[in-house]
matplotlib code that plots the C-alpha trace (Angstrom):
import matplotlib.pyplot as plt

x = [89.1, 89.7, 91.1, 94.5, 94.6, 94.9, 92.2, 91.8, 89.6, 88.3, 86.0, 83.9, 83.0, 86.4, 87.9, 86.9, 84.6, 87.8, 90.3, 87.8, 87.6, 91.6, 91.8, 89.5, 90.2, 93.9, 94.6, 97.5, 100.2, 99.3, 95.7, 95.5, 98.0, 99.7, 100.0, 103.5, 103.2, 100.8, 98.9, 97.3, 93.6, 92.3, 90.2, 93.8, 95.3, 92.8, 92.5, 91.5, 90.8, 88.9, 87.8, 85.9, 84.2, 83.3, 80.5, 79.5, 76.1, 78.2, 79.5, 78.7, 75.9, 77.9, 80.7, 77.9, 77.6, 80.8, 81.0, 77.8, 79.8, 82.5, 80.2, 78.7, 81.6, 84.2, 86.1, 87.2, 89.8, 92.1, 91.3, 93.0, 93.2, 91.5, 92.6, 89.7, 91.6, 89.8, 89.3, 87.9, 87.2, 84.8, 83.0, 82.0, 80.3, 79.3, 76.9, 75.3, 72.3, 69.0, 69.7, 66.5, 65.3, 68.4, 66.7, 63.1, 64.6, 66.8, 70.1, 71.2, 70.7, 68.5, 70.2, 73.4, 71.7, 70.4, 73.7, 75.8, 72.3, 73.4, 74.0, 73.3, 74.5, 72.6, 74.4, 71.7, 72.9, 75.2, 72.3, 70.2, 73.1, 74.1, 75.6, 78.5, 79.4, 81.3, 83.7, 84.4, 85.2, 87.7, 89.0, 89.4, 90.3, 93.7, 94.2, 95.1, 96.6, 99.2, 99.1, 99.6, 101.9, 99.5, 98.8, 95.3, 93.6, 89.8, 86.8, 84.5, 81.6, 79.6, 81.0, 80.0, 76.4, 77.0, 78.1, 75.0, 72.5, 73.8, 72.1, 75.7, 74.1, 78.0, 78.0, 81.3, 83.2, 82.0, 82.5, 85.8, 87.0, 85.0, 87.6, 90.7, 89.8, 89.1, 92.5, 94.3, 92.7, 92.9, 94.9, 94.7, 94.2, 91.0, 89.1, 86.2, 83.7, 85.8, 87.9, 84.8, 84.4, 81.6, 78.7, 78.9, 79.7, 76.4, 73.8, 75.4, 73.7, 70.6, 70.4, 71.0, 68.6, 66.0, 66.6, 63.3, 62.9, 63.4, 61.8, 63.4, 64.4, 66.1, 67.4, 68.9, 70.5, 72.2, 73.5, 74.3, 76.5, 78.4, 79.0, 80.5, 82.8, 83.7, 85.1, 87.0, 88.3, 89.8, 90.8, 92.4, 90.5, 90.9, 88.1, 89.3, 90.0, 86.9, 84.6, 86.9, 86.4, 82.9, 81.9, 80.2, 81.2, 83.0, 80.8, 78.2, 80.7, 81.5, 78.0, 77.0, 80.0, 78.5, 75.1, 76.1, 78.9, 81.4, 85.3, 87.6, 90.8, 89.7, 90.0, 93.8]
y = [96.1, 95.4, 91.8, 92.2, 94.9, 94.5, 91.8, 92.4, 90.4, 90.4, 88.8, 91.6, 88.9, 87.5, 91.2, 93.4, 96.7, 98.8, 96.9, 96.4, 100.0, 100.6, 97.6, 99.0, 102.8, 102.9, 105.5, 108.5, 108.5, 108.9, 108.8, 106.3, 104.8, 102.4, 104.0, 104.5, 104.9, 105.8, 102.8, 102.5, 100.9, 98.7, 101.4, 102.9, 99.2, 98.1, 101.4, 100.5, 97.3, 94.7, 94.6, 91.6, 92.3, 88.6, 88.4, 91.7, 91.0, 91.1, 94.6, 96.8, 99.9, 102.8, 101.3, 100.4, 104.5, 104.8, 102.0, 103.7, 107.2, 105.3, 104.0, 106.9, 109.5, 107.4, 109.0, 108.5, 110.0, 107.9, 107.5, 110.8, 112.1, 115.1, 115.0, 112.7, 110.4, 109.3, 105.6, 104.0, 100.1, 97.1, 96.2, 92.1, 91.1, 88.0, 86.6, 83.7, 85.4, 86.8, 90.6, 91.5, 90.1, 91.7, 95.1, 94.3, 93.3, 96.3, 95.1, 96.0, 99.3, 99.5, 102.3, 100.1, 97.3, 99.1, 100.5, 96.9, 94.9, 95.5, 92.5, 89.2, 86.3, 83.3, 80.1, 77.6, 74.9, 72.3, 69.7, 71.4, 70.9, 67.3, 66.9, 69.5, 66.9, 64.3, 67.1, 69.0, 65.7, 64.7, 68.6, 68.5, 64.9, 66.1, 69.1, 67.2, 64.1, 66.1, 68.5, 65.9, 63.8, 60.8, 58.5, 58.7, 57.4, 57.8, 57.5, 55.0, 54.3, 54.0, 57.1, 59.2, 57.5, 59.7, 62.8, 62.5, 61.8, 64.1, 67.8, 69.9, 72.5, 74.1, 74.1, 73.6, 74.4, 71.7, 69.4, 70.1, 69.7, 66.1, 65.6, 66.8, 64.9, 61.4, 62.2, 63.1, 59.7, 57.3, 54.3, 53.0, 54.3, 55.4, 57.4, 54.9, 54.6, 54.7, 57.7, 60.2, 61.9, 60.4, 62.5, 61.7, 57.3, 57.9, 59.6, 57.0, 54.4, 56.2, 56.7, 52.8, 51.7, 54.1, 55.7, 56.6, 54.8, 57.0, 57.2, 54.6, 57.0, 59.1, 56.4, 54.9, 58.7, 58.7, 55.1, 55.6, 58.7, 56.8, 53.8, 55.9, 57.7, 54.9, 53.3, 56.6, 56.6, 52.8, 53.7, 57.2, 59.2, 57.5, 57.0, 54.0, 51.8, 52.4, 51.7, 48.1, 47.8, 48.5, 46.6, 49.9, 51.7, 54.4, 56.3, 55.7, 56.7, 60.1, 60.7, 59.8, 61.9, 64.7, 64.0, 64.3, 66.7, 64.7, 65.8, 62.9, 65.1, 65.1, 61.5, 61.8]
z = [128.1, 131.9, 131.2, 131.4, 134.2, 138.2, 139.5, 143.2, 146.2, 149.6, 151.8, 153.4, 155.6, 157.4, 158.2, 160.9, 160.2, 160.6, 158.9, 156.0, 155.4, 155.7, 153.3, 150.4, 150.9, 152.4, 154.7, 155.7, 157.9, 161.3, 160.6, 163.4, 166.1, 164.0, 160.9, 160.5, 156.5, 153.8, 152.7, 149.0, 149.5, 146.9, 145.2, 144.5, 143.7, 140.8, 139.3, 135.8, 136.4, 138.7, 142.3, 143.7, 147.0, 147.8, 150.4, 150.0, 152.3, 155.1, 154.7, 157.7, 156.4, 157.6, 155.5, 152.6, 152.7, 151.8, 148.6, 147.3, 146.9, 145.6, 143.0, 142.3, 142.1, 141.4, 143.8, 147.1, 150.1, 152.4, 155.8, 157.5, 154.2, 152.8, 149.0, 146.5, 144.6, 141.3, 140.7, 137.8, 138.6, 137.2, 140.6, 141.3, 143.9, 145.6, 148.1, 149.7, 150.6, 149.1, 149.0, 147.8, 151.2, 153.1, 151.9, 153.1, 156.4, 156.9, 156.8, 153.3, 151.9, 148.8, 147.0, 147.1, 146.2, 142.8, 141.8, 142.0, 140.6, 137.0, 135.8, 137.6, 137.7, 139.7, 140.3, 141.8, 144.6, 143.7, 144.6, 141.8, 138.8, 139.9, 136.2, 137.8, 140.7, 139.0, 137.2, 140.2, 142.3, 139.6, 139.2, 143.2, 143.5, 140.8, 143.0, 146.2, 144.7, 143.6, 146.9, 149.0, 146.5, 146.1, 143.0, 143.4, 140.0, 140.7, 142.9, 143.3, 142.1, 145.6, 146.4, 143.3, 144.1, 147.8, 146.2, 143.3, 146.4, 149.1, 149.6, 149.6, 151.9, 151.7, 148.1, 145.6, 149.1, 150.9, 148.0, 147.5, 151.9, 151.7, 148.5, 150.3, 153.5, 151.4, 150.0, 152.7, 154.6, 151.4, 152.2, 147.5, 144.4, 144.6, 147.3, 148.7, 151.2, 154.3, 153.0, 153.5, 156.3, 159.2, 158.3, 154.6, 155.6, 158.0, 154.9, 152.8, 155.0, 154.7, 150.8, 150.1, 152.8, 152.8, 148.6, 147.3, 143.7, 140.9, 137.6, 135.2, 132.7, 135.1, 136.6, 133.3, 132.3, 136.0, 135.6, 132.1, 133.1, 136.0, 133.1, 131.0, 133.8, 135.3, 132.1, 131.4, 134.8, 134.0, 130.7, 131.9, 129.7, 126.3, 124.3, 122.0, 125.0, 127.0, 123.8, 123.6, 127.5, 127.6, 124.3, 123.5, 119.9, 119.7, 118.0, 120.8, 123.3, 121.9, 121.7, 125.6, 126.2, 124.6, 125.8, 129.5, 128.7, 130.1, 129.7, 129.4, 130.1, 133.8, 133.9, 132.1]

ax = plt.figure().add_subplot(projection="3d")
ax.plot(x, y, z, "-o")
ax.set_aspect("equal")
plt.show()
């Protein structure tokens, strides 16, 4: 019912304690020095529809207080403001961290933590879904080809070995900066070796010399994958002419495709 209504966001983390509150609550006319005009917080803003408080661990606990009522009463004032204002919002939140162990150690408040616990949703590291790694590369590598107004048609096949090996302690973000930078440095068509940046060229060295041997099946599904990817990438995403380049039916194609859950469009 909230889908087509006001979708607000902010990073709890990247704004100062007092701004934060200002931002998500507003406040009155000369309720500080500064405040020259009334300002609607986002409480006010995404009445009836969606607020997204990204990073929400980072949130100072006197201003946790204050979300908690919010939650609770669904009502709020402005800073320097005496009159409640009513607000009816979905509440996301986001984090990096393990608030369950934030509570034990004190720094996130558990009664907080119960009320926005309702429903969770856990995304594991990108090193633990490596089947996500090739589409994101290809969804970011189309993002700044046409940012930076390049012809860029693929990457290569050492390089997807890097990205399938490589931990990703940063996650889908620090995916998609080592795509933008091999973008922004590629020289061809296709983002190579040199075109990563020097951290990601140095583990490279280590995988291929030092690359523990996998089991054979799960070496045969990985190579398998980057076969068919590869052929797609070449073909630009049509089926019929990577099952003629690869002398592999078509048939058999749309199945691998399926198995690995590989989408051709990103390679169009």
């Amino acid at each position: 019912q909230r889908a087509q209504q006001r979708f607000v966001a902010i990073n709890c983390g990247a704004i100062p304690l007092n701004l934060l509150e200002s931002e998500l609550f507003g406040y009155e006319r000369g309720a500080f020095t500064g405040a020259v005009a009334e300002k609607r917080g986002l409480f006010e803003v995404a009445n009836h529809g969606t607020i997204f408080l990204d990073e929400i661990s980072e949130m100072d606990q006197s201003l946790q207080v204050k979300l908690l009522r919010v939650i609770q009463e669904k009502r709020f004032q402005r800073i320097g403001g005496t009159e409640e204002i009513a607000t009816d919002v979905r509440i996301v939140t986001s984090t990096n961290r393990n608030l369950s162990q934030e509570v034990l150690e004190g720094r996130f408040r558990k009664d907080l933590f119960y009320r926005i616990n309702v429903i969770k949703i856990q995304i594991p590291p990108l090193r633990e879904r490596p089947e996500d790694i090739p589409l994101l590369s290809h969804f970011f590598l189309t993002k700044y080809s046409k940012e930076f107004n390049k012809a860029m048609t693929g990457i290569s096949p050492r390089v997807m070995s890097v990205f399938l090996h490589y931990r990703w302690d940063g996650n889908v973000r620090e995916l998609e900066n080592v795509v933008e930078h091999a973008v922004a440095m590629a020289e061809s068509e296709e983002i190579s070796l040199s075109d990563l940046p020097e951290h990601l060229v140095n583990a490279a060295s280590g995988f291929e010399s030092g690359a523990a041997i996998k089991p054979f099946d799960e070496a045969k599904r990985q190579f398998e994958r980057q076969y068919v990817e590869r052929a797609l990438e070449k073909c630009h995403g049509n089926i019929a002419e990577a099952a003629r380049l690869t002398s592999i039916p078509r048939q058999n194609i749309y199945e691998k495709i399926k198995k690995y859950g590989i989408d051709p469009n990103l390679f169009r």
